[in-house]
C-alpha positions as CSV (number, residue, x, y, z in Angstrom):
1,X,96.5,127.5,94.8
2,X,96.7,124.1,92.8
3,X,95.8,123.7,89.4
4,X,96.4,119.8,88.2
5,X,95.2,118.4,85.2
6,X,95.1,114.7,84.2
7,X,95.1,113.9,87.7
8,X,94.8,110.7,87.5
9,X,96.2,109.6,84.7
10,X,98.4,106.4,84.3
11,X,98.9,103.4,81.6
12,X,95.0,102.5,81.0
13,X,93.9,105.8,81.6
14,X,94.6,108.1,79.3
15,X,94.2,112.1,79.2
16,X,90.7,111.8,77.8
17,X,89.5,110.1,80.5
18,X,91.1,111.3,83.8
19,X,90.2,114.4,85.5
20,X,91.1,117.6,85.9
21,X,91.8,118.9,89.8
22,X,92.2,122.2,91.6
23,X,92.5,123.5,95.1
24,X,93.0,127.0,96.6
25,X,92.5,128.3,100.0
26,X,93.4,130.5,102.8
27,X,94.4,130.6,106.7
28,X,94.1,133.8,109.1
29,X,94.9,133.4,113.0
30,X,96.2,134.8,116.1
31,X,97.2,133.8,119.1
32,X,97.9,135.2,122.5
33,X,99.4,134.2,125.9
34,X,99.2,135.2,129.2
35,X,101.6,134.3,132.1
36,X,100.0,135.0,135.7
37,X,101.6,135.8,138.9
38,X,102.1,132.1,140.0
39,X,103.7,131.1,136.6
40,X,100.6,129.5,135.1
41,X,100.0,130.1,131.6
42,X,97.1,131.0,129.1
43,X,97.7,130.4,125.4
44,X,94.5,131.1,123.6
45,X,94.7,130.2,119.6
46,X,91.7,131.5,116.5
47,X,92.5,130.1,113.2
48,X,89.8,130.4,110.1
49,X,90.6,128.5,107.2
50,X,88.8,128.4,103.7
51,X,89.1,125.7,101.3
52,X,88.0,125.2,98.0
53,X,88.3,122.1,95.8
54,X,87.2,120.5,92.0
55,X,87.8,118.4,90.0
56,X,86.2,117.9,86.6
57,X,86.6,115.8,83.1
58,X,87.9,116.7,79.8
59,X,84.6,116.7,78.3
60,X,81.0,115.8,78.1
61,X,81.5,112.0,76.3
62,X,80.0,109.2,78.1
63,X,82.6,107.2,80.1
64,X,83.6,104.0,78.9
65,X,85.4,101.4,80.8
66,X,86.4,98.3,79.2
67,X,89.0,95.2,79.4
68,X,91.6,97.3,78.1
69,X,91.2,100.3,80.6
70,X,89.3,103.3,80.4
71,X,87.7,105.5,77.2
72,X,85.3,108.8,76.8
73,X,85.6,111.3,79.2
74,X,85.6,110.6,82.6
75,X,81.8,110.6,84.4
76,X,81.9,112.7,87.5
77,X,82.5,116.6,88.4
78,X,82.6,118.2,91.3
79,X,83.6,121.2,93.5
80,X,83.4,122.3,97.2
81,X,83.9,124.9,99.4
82,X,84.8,124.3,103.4
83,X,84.9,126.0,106.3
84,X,86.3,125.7,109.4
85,X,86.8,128.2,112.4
86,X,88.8,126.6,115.7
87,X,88.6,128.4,118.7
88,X,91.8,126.7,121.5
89,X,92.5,128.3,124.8
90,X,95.0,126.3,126.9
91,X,95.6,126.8,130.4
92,X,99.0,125.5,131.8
93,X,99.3,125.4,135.4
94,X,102.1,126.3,137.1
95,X,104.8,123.5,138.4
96,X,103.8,121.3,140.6
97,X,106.4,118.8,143.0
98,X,104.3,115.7,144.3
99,X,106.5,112.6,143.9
100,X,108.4,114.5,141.1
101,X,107.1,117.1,139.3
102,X,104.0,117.2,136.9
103,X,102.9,120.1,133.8
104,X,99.8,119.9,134.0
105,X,97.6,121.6,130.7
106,X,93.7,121.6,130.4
107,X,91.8,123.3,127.7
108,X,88.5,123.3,125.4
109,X,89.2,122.6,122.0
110,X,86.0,124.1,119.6
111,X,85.8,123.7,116.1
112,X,82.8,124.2,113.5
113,X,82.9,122.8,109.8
114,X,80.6,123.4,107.1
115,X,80.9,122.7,103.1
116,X,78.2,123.2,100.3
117,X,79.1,122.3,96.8
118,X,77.9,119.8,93.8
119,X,78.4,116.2,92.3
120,X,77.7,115.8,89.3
121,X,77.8,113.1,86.9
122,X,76.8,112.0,83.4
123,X,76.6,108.2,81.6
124,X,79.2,104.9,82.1
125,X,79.4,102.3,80.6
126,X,81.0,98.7,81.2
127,X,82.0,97.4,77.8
128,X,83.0,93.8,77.4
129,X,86.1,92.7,75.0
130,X,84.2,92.6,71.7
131,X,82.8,96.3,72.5
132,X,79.1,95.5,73.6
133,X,78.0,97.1,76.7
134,X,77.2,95.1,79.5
135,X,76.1,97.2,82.0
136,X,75.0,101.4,81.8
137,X,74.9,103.4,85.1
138,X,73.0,106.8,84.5
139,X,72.6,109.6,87.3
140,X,69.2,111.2,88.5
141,X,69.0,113.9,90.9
142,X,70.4,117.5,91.9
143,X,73.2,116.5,93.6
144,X,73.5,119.5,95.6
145,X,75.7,119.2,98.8
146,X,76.2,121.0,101.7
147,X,76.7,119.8,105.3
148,X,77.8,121.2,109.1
149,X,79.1,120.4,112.6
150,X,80.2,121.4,115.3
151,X,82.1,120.2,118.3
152,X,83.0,121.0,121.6
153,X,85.9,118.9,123.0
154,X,87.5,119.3,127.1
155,X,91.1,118.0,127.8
156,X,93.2,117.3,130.3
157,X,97.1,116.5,131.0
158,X,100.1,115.7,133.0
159,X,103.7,115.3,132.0
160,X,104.7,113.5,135.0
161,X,109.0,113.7,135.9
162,X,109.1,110.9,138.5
163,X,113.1,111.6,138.1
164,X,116.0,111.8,136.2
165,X,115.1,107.8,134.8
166,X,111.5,108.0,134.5
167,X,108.9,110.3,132.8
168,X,105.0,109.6,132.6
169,X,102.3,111.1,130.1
170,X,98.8,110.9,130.8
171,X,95.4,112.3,129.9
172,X,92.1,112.3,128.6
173,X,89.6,113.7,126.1
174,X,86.2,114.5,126.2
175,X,84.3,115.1,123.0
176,X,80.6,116.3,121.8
177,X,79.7,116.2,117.9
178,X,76.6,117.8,116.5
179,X,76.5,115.2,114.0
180,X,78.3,111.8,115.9
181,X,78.8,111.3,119.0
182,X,77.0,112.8,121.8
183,X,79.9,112.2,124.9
184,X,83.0,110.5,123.6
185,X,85.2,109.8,126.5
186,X,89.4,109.5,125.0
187,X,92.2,108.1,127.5
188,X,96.1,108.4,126.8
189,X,98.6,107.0,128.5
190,X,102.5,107.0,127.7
191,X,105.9,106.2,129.4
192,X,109.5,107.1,128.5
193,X,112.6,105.5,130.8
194,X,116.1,105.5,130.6
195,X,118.8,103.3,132.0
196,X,122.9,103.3,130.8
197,X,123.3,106.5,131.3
198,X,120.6,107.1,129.0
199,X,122.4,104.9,126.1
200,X,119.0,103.1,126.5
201,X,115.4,104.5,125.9
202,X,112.3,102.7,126.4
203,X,109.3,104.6,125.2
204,X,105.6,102.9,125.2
205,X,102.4,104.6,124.5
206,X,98.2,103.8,124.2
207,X,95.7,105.9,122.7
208,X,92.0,106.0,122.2
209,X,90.9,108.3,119.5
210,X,87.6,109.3,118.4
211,X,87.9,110.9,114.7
212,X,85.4,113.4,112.9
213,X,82.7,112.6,111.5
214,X,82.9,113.1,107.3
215,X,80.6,116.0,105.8
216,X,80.5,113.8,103.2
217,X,78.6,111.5,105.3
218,X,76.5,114.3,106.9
219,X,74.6,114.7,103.6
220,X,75.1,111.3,101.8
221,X,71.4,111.0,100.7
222,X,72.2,114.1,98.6
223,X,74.0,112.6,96.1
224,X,73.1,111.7,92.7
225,X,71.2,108.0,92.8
226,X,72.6,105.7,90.4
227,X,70.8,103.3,87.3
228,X,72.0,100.3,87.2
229,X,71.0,98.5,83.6
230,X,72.3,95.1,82.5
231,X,72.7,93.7,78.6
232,X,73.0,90.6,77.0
233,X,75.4,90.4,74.4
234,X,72.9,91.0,71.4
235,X,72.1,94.7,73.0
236,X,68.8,93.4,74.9
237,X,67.9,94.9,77.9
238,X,67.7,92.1,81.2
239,X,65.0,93.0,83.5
240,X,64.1,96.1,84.4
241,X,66.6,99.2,85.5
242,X,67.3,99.5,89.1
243,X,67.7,102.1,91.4
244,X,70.0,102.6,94.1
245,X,68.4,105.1,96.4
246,X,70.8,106.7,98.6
247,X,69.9,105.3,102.5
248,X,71.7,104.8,105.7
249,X,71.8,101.7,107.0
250,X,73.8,102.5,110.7
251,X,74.3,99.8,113.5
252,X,72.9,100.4,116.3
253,X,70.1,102.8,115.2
254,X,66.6,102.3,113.5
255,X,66.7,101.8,109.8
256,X,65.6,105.1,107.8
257,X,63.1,105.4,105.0
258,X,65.6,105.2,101.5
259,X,66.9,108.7,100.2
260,X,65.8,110.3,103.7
261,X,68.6,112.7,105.8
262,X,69.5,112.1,108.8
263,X,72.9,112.8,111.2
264,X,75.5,109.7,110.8
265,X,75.3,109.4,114.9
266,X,78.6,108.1,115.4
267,X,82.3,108.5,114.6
268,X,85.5,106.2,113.6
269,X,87.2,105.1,116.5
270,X,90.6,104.0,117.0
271,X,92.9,102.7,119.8
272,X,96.8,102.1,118.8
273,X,99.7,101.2,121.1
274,X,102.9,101.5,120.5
275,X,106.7,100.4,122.1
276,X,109.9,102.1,120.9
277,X,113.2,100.8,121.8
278,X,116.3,103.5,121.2
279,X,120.0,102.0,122.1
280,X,123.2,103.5,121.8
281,X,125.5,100.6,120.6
282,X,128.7,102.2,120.2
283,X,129.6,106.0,120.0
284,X,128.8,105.9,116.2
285,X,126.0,103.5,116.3
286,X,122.7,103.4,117.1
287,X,119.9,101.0,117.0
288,X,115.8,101.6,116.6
289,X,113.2,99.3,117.3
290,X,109.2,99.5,117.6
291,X,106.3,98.3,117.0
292,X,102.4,99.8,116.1
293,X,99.2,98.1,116.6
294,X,96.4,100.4,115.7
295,X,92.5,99.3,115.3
296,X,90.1,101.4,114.2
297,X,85.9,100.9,114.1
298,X,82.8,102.5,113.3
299,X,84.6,103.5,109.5
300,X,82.3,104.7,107.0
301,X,81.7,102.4,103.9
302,X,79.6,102.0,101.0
303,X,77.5,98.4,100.3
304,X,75.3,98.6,97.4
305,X,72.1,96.1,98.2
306,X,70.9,94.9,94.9
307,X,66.7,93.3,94.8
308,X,66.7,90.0,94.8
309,X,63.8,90.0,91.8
310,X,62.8,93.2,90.4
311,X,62.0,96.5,92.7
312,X,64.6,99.3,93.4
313,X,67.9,98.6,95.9
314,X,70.0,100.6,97.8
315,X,73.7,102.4,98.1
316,X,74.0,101.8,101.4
317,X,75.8,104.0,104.3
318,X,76.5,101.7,106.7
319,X,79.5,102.7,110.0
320,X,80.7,98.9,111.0
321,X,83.8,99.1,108.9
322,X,87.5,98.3,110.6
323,X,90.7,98.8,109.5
324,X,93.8,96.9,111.4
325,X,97.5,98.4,111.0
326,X,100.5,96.7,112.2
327,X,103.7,97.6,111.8
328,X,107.4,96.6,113.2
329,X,110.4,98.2,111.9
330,X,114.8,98.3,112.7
331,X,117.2,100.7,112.0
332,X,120.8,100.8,112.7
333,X,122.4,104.1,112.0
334,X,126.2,104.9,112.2
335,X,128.1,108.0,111.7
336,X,131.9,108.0,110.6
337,X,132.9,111.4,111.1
338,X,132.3,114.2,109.3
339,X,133.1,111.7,106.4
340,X,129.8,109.5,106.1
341,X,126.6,109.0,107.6
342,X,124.5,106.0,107.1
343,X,121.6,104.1,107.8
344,X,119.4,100.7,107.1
345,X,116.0,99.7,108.4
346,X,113.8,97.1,108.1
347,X,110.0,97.4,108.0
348,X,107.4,94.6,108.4
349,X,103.4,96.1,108.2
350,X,100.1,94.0,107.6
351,X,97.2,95.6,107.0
352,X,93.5,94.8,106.9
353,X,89.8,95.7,106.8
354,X,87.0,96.8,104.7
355,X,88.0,97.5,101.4
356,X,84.3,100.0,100.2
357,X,85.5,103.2,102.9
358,X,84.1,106.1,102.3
359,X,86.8,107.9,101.9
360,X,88.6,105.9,99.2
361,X,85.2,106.0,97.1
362,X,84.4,109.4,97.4
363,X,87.8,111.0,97.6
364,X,89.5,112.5,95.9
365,X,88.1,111.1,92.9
366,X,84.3,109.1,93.1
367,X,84.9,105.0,91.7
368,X,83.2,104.5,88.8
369,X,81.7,101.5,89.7
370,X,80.7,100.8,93.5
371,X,81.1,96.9,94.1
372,X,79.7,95.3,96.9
373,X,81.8,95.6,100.3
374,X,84.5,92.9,101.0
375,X,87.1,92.5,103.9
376,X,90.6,91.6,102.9
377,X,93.9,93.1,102.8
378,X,94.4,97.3,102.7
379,X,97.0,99.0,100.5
380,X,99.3,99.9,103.3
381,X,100.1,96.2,103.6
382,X,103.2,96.2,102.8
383,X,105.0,92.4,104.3
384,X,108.5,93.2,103.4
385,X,110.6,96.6,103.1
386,X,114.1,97.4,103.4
387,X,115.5,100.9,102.6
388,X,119.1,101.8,103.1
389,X,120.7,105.5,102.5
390,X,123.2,107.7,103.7
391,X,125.7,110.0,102.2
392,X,129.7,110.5,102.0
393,X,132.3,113.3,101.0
394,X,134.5,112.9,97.9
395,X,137.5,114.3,96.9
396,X,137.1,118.3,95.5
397,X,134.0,118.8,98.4
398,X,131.7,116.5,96.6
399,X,128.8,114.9,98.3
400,X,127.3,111.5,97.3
401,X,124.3,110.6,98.8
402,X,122.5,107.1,97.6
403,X,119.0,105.6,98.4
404,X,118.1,102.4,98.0
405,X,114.6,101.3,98.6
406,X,113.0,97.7,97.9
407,X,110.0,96.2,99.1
408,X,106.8,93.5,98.6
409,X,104.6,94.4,96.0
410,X,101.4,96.5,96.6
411,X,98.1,94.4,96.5
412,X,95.5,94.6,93.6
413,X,92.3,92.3,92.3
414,X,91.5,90.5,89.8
415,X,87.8,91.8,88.3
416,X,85.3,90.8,85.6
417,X,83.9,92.8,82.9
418,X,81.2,94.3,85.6
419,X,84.3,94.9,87.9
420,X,83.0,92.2,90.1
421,X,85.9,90.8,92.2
422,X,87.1,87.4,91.0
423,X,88.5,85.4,93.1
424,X,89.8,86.8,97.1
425,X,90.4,90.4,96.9
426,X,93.2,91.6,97.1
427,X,95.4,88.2,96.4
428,X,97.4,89.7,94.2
429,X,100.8,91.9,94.2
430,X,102.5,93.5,91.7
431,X,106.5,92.5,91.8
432,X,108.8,93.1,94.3
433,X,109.8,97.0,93.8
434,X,113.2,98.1,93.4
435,X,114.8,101.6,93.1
436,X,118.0,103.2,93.7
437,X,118.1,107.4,93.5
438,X,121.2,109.1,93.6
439,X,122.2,112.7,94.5
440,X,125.5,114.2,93.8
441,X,126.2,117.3,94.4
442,X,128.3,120.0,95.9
443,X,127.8,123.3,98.3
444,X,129.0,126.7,97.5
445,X,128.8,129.8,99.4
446,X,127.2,132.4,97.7
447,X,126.4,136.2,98.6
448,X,123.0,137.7,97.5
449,X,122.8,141.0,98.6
450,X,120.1,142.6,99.4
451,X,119.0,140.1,101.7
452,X,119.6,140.2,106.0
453,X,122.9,141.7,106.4
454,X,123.5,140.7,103.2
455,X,125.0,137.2,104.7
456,X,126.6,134.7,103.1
457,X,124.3,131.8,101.9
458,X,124.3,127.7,100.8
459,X,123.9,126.8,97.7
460,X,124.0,122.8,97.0
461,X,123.8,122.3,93.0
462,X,124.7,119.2,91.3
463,X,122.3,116.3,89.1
464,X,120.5,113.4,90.5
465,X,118.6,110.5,88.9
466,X,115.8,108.1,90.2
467,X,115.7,104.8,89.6
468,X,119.3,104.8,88.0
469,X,118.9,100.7,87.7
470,X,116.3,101.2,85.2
471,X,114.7,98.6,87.0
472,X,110.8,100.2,85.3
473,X,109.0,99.1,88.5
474,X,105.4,98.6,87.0
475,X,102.3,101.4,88.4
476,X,99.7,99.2,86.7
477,X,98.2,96.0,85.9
478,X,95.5,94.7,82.8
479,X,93.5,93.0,86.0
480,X,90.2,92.1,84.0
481,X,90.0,88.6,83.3
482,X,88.6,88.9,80.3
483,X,91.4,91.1,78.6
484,X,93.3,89.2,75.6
485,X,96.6,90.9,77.5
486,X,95.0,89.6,81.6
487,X,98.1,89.7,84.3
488,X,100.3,91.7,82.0
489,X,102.0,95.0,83.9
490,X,102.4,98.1,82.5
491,X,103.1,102.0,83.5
492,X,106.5,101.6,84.9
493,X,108.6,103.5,86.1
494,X,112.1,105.0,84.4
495,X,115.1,106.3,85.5
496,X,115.1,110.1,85.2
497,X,118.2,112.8,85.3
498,X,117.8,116.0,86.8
499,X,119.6,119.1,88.3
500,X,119.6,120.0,91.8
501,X,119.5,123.5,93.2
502,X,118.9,124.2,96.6
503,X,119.5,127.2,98.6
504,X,119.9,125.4,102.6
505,X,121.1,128.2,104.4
């Protein structure tokens, strides 16, 4: 169990208005294998596991957010409890010689989720500078949630050992969802070879996989619906409230009456490929290069549809989103003995997509405010990063063992009072971030008794520190153009001392 409280708190968020959040759970299995006669193999696995989760504010004060950050307490609690029973027998045949020789497994994968629980949330409000409230969202409804599925999923593959060079993995997936996909059909392919003596390895992989569908989508219409209530700056109500009923709005499928359930009918998609090169320069040093491409479609996002004059809208479930990750990277590692042990890399990612999924709005923590859907770049882009470490003996068995990490700054927007994005989203980056942590220590051997045979253990004690530069690498940014203090960082990060204790062997 996990019991956090001011979860999220950080430089415009402070205690009063983060949230509280706690998890517990629990995992029974067992599994059993069988070996026939010919050498083929039955491994059959059970595993329950129970999870609960919540998270709640530090009071009943309506939220406030304005240019300065946020104030009251925050606006949403909630709690749930999962289930999830998998059921995986695995048959391995025995060895097989047919141009080489080929492992061949097959199996049925079954799994069955369900959650129930509650969202709950109470007042917001968007303040501008000189403390008027622009804009109120209230809450109406139960907000009772519960959802289920269940899926049934056949596999098949082959480790393929054409010879002592070349190695071959292939297989496929085939996978029914209660509440996505009826037949979803997954091919795998991958490759290892080895040439110089095997001082050079060339490994190279594609993938299509089909991912679950949320429970949080399952039962979307059951959340709370939210108010949406503009004011001038005099305290006058413009126009009329509006509602945004809860509705999916899916590709591909007829659209449904507003607030009405209905299964999502789909699932995210993805197909990534990757190439890894591994080469033995010298004895002592070794080189790494690979790159990722990975696509995924059919995400889950939220797009609230505002009326164009009066009438109620909608907070739209829509699956159409993508996300694109790409990522190339270097290392060279070199050992000097027993003495040192080092290593550098270089890392080069981009990363875009829609920027309203549903899991970064619902989870952990709900957004306050839900702006419309935009594409532009993802949080794991990340251009630039270098990150060098290693560690080397001293004098009197001392170790040493430095990390140095530096890389592009993450992305963030610039927003308006009603957190509307200004300008492209996502054009922005905090500074380049730079950190050097630092471990010295030094290993003992130790006898506990009492323990097996009483043996002798490892004890490594000494003191590290974190950012020992001092650098105070910023967490957060005053990004609301209206704010007296706009494009100004803040929460950053300082160096910190510690001991270190660990028990390794």
């Amino acid at each position: 169990p996990m019991e956090l409280d001011f979860a999220n708190i950080n430089a415009l968020i402070p205690q009063t208005a983060s949230t509280n959040y706690g998890r517990s759970g629990v995992s029974i299995g067992f599994s059993d294998s069988y070996q026939f006669g010919s050498g083929a193999l039955l491994n059959t696995v059970v595993r329950y596991t129970r999870f609960d989760s919540n998270a709640h504010a530090q009071g009943p004060a309506d939220m406030e957010i304005s240019p300065a950050g946020w104030g009251g307490n925050y606006f949403n609690s909630w709690n749930r409890k999962a289930n999830q029973l998998e059921v995986l027998p695995v048959y391995q045949l025995s060895a097989k010689s047919w141009h080489g020789s080929h492992e061949v497994r097959l199996g049925t994968d079954i799994l069955f989720r369900d959650y129930d629980g509650s969202s709950i949330s109470h007042p917001l409000e968007l303040l501008r500078q000189d403390g008027s409230v622009a804009e109120r969202i209230d809450f109406q409804g139960a907000g009772l949630l519960s959802a289920s599925d269940a899926e049934v999923a056949e596999f098949i593959q082959d480790h393929w050992i054409l010879n002592s060079h070349l190695t071959l993995s292939f297989g496929a997936r085939l996978t029914t969802q209660s509440i996505g996909r009826d037949a979803a059909f997954a091919p795998r392919i991958g490759a290892a070879y080895s040439l110089n003596e095997g001082k050079t390895v060339i490994r190279a992989g594609a993938a299509e996989v089909y991912g679950h569908v949320s429970l949080l989508a399952a039962d979307f219409t059951s959340n709370q619906a939210r108010v949406l209530s503009f004011f001038d700056s005099s305290g006058a109500l413009i126009g009329q409230p509006v509602v945004l009923v809860n509705s999916y709005l899916l590709s591909g499928a007829p659209p449904s009456a507003p607030g009405v359930p209905r299964d999502p009918g789909s699932s995210p998609r993805t197909f990534s490929w990757n190439v890894v090169l591994e080469h033995q320069l010298r004895k002592n040093l070794n080189l790494r290069a690979s790159y990722l491409d990975s696509h995924t479609v059919d995400l889950f996002f939220l797009d609230p549809v505002l009326p164009a004059a009066g009438g109620g809208g909608l907070l739209a479930l829509k699956n159409s989103a993508v996300s694109e990750y790409r990522q190339a990277d270097i290392t060279a590692h070199v050992r000097l003995g027993e003495r040192a042990d080092m290593s550098l890399s270089y890392t080069w990612s981009r990363g875009r997509g829609d920027l309203n999924p549903l899991s970064d709005t619902l989870v952990p923590f709900q957004v306050p405010v839900i702006r419309p859907n935009a594409t532009g770049v993802l949080s794991s882009d990340v251009p630039n990063r270098m990150v060098a470490s290693g560690f080397f003996r001293l004098p009197w068995k001392m170790v040493i063992s430095p990390v140095a990490d530096t890389h592009s700054g993450l992305p963030f927007s610039n927003v308006d009072v009603l957190q509307n994005y200004v300008g492209v989203p996502d054009d922005q980056r905090f500074p380049i971030y730079f950190s050097l942590d630092v471990r010295l220590y030094r290993e003992f051997a130790v006898h506990i008794p009492r323990t097996e045979r009483s043996k002798t253990h490892k004890v490594r004690l000494g003191v590290y520190s974190t950012d020992i530069t001092n650098r105070q690498n910023p967490h957060d940014v005053y990004n609301n153009v209206t704010s007296p203090i706009f494009g100004e960082f803040a929460g950053f990060q300082r160096r910190y001392t510690g001991l270190v204790l660990d028990l390794i062997q």
